[in-house]
N, C-alpha and C positions, 0 to 999 in steps of 0.2 A: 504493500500500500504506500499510497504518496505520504509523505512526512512533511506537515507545515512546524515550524519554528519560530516562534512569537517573542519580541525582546520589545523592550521599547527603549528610543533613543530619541534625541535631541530633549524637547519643553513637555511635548507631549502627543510624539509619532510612537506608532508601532512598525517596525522592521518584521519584513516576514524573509523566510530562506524558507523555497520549498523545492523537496529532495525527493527525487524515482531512486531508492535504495537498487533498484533494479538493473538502471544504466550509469548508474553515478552519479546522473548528471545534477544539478544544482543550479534552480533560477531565484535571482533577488525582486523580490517584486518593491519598486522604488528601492531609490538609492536616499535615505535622508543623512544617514553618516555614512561613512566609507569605509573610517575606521572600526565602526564598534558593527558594522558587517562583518569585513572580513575577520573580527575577533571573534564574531561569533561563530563562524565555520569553520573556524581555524579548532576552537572547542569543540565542533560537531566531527570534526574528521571531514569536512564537506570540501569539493571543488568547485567553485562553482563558475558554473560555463555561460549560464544566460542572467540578463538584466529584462523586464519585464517592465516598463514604466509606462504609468496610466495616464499619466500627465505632465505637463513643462515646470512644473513649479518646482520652487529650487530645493525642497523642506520632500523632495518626493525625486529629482533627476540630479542632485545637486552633485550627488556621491559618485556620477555615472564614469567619469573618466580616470578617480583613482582606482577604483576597483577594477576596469576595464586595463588601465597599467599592470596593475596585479596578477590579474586573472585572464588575460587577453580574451573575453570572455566577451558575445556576440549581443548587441544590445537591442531590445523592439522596442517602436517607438510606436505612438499614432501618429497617423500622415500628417493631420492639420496641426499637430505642435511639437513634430519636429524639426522644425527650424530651430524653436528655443530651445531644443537635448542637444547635448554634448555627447556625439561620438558616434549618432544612430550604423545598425548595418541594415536594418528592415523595417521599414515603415508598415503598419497593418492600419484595416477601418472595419466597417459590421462585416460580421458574416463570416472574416477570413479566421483561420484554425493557426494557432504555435501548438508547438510539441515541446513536450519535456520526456526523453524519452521515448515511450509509446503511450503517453497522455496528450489524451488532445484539452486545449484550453482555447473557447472559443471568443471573440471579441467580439465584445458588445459597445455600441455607440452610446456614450451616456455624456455627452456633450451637456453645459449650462455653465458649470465651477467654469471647466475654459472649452474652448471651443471643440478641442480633439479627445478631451477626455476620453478613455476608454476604460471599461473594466474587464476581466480575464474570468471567463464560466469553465470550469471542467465539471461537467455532469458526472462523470463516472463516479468523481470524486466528492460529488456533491455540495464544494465549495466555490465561495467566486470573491474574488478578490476587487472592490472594485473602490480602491481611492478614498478620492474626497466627493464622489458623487453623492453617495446616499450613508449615513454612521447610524446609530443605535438610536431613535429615537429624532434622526435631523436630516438633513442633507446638507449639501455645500453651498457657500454663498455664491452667488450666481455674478460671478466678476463679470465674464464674459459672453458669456450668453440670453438669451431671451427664454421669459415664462414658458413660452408654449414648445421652444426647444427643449429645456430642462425638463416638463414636463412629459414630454414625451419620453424623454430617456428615462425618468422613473417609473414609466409602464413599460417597457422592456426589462427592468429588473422587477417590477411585481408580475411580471408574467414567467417567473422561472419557478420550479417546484417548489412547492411551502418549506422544503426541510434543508432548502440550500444555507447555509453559514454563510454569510456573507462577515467577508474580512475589511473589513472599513481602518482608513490607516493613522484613525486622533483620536485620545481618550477624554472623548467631550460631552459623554453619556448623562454625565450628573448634570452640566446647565443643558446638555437640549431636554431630559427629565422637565425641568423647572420650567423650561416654555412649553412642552408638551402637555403639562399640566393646568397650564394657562389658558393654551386654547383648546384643549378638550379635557373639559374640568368634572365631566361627570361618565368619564368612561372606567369602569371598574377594573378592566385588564391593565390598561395605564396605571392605575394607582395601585398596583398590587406588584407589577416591570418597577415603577419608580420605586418602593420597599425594595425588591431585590437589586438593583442598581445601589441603592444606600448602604445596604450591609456592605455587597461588594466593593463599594470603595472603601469604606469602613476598617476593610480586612484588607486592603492594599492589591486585590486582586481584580485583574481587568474587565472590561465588560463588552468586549469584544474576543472573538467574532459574538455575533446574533445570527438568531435563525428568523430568515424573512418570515416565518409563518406569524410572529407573533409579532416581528413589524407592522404587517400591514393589519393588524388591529389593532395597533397603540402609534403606529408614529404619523403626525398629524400630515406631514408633508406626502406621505402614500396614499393617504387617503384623502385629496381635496374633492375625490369626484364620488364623497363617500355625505348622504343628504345632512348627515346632522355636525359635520363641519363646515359644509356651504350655508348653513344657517347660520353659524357664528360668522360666517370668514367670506363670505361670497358679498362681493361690492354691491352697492342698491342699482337694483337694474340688471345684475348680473347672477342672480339666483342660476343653479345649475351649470355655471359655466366652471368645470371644474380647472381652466389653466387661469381664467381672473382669481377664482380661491385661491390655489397654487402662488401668487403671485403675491396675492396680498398677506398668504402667510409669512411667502421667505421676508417683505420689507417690516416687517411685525419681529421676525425674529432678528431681523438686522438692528434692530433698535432696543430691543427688550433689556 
């Protein structure tokens, strides 16, 4: 089975290393430190051959060309942002497959945070790696892209199996809790995620991955085209239009 590797580095990213004990091989999905990567596969016994990065930003590609020194090791990029990656060998967009291995990891288009975002599905494996598009309880601030882009890319991730883990890469579970709670204040699944969210930071222990099934009943930004958040959040005149909710919750959470 594939082996994911969870550390966390820099203020507050997670570094993953994920390992086919099978072929050897070892891909870093984002580079946020360089060094306390290759520390950590250096610990793992890991080689690691590929760089997998979801997005341009520096706190997720930043690390790509000392570890690529190191490890001469083959980096993906997505097409529309990598201009900003240092070092690309393969640009990828929807649809197209990497390998790790004999895993396939399929891309997904999840453009909004920036324009090329991508996040990485391996079904067999039943996890998806996917950035700063969508975290435990929030998604990404939409620097670069439009509502109904961004929207659309978080129905491409709630359209993948309920028991997917999705590996989101900041541990910002406790304040998006606190606006989740804000704008859907009488949801009981939500206030029972937020409890366990609490202990587990409590206990210094991460709260990632999550499994989308219980995303998309508690995190408000999956569910804009869900009726009793377009009640609260749906602009007047715009009942049912679930990318105006969508829209009006990410500037609500921009300011909370």
């Amino acid at each position: 089975m594939l082996e994911v590797h969870q550390f966390p580095c820099l203020s507050d990213n997670y570094g993953y290393l994920l390992h086919d004990p099978v072929s050897g091989e070892t891909a870093c999905i984002d580079t946020p430190d360089a060094d306390e990567y290759l520390r950590q596969a250096g610990h793992k016994g890991w080689q690691i051959t590929q760089i997998w990065n979801t997005h341009w930003h520096p706190d997720h590609a930043g690390g790509n060309a000392a570890i690529k020194a190191c490890t001469n090791c083959t980096i993906t990029a997505p097409l529309d942002d990598a201009g900003k990656i240092e070092g690309v060998d393969r640009t990828v967009s929807q649809g197209e497959v990497v390998m790790l291995g004999n895993w396939k990891a399929h891309v997904i288009d999840v453009g909004g945070h920036t324009m090329g975002h991508c996040a990485y599905y391996l079904p067999e494996a039943q996890i998806a790696f996917v950035g700063d598009s969508v975290f435990a309880l929030g998604c990404g601030r939409m620097f670069e892209g439009q509502p109904a882009q961004f929207w659309a890319s978080l129905q491409r991730i709630k359209a993948l199996p309920v028991d997917t883990m999705l590996y989101c890469a900041h541990e910002y579970t406790a304040a998006n809790a606190r606006f989740a709670l804000h704008a859907d204040p009488d949801n009981a699944e939500l206030a029972a995620y937020a409890e366990d969210i609490a202990r587990a930071r409590a206990a210094g222990l991460p709260t990632v991955p999550t499994k989308l099934g219980r995303e998309l009943l508690t995190n408000p930004f999956l569910r804009a085209d869900d009726p009793a958040i377009q009640a609260r959040w749906a602009p007047e005149g715009e009942a049912g239009d679930a990318v105006a909710t969508f829209a009006a919750l990410r500037e609500a959470k921009n300011t909370f």
